[in-house]
N, C-alpha and C positions, 0 to 999 in steps of 0.2 A: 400451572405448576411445573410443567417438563417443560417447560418453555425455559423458564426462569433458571430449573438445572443447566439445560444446555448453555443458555446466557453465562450462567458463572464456570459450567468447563470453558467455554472460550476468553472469557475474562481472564481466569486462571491460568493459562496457557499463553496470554498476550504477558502477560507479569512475569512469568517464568521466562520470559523471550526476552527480558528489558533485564535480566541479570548479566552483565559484560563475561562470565565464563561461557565459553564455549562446549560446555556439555549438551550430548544430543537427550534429547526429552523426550523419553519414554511414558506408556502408557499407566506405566507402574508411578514412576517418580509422580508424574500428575494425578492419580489415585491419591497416591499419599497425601499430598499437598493437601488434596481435597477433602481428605479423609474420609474417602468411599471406599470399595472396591473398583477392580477395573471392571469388572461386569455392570457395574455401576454407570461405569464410561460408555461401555459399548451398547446401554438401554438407546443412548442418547446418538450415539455415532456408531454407525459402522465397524470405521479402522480411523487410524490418525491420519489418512489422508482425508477425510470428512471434518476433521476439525479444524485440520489448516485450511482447508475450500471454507468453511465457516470464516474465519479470520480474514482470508482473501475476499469474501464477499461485504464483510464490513468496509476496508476500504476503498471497493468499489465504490459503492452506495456512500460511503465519505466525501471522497475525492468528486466522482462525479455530482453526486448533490450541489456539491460548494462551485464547480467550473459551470451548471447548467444555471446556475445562480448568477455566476459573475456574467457569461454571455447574454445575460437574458437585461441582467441590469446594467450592465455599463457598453454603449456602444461602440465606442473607443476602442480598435482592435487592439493598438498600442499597450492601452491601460488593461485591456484585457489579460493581455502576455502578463505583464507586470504584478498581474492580482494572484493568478494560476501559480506563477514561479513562487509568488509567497509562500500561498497557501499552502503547497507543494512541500517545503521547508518545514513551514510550521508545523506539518500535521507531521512530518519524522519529527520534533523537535516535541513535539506532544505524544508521540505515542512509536516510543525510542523499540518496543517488541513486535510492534508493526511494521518498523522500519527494516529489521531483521528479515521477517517475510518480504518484505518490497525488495531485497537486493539478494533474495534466494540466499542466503547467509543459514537461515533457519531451515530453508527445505533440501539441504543437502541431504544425500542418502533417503530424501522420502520419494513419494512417487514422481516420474518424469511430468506427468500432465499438468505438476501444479506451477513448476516452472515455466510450463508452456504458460497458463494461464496468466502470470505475471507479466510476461512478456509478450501478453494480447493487452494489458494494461497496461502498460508502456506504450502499445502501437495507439492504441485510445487517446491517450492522453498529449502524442506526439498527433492527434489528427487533429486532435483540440486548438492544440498551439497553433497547429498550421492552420487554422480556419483562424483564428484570432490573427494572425500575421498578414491572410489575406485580405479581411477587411482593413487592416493596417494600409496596405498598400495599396487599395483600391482608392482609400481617403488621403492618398500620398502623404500620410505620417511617413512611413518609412518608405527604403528601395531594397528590397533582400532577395532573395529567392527563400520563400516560405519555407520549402519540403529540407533547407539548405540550414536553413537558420530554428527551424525547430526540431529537428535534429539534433542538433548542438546545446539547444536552450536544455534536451533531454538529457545529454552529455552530461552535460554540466549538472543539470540535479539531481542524478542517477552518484554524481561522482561527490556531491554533497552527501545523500542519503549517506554511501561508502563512509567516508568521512567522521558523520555524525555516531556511525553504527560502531566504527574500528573503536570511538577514540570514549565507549565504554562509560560515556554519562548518562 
């Protein structure tokens, strides 16, 4: 049953993130929504940096599910890249309050470590690409420099995410 509360504060707190106004989201506004108390909130969490690490740990466990999936089933490094960048896409284009969190949009003014965090999830996901590029290159699909080209592949979906989050859908 606390299980289930905590599920729907971080549910309810991803929903609130997929609204295009840029109000910051207090622990009161999410009470309300939820119509509890905020002591209510803090049975379940700490402080609101616990519930953004909540949210942050769902797309972990998102993202990487779906990339240990792709490596695992396609051997193709090429096609690899190509499935990751999708998915990558998809999952802001699915879950637009997520996307928020993924480009620190949402964790401005909250604590420093969770930015940090994100940006241990970037380094991830760019080591991803880069093992998928190297098998690439090993099968002379392509000729890149991996560390060079995924990189850039990051660039570029970091600058989508951007994109998707500015333009308020």
């Amino acid at each position: 049953m606390a299980s289930d509360r905590k599920q729907q504060i971080l549910e309810t707190l991803a929903q609130m993130l997929e609204t295009p106004k840029r109000e910051k989201i207090t622990t009161a506004s999410l009470a309300a929504k939820l119509e509890v108390s905020e002591a209510a909130l803090y049975r379940h969490f700490a402080n609101k940096a616990q519930m953004f690490e909540g949210l942050i740990e769902f797309i972990e466990t998102s993202i990487f599910g779906v990339i240990n999936k792709i490596t695992t089933d396609e051997t193709s490094g090429d096609k690899q890249v190509q499935l990751i960048i999708v998915m990558l896409l998809k999952f802001a284009e699915k879950n637009p309050g997520m996307t928020r969190v993924l480009i620190g949009d949402a964790l401005i003014n909250e604590d420093d470590r969770l930015q940090l965090r994100i940006n241990q999830l970037y380094d991830r996901i760019e080591a991803s690409l880069k093992q998928s590029l190297r098998i690439a290159e090993t099968t002379a699909q392509i000729k890149v420099d991996p560390s060079a080209h995924a990189n850039l592949i990051m660039c570029y979906v970091i600058g989508r995410w951007h994109q998707f989050a500015k333009s308020g859908l």
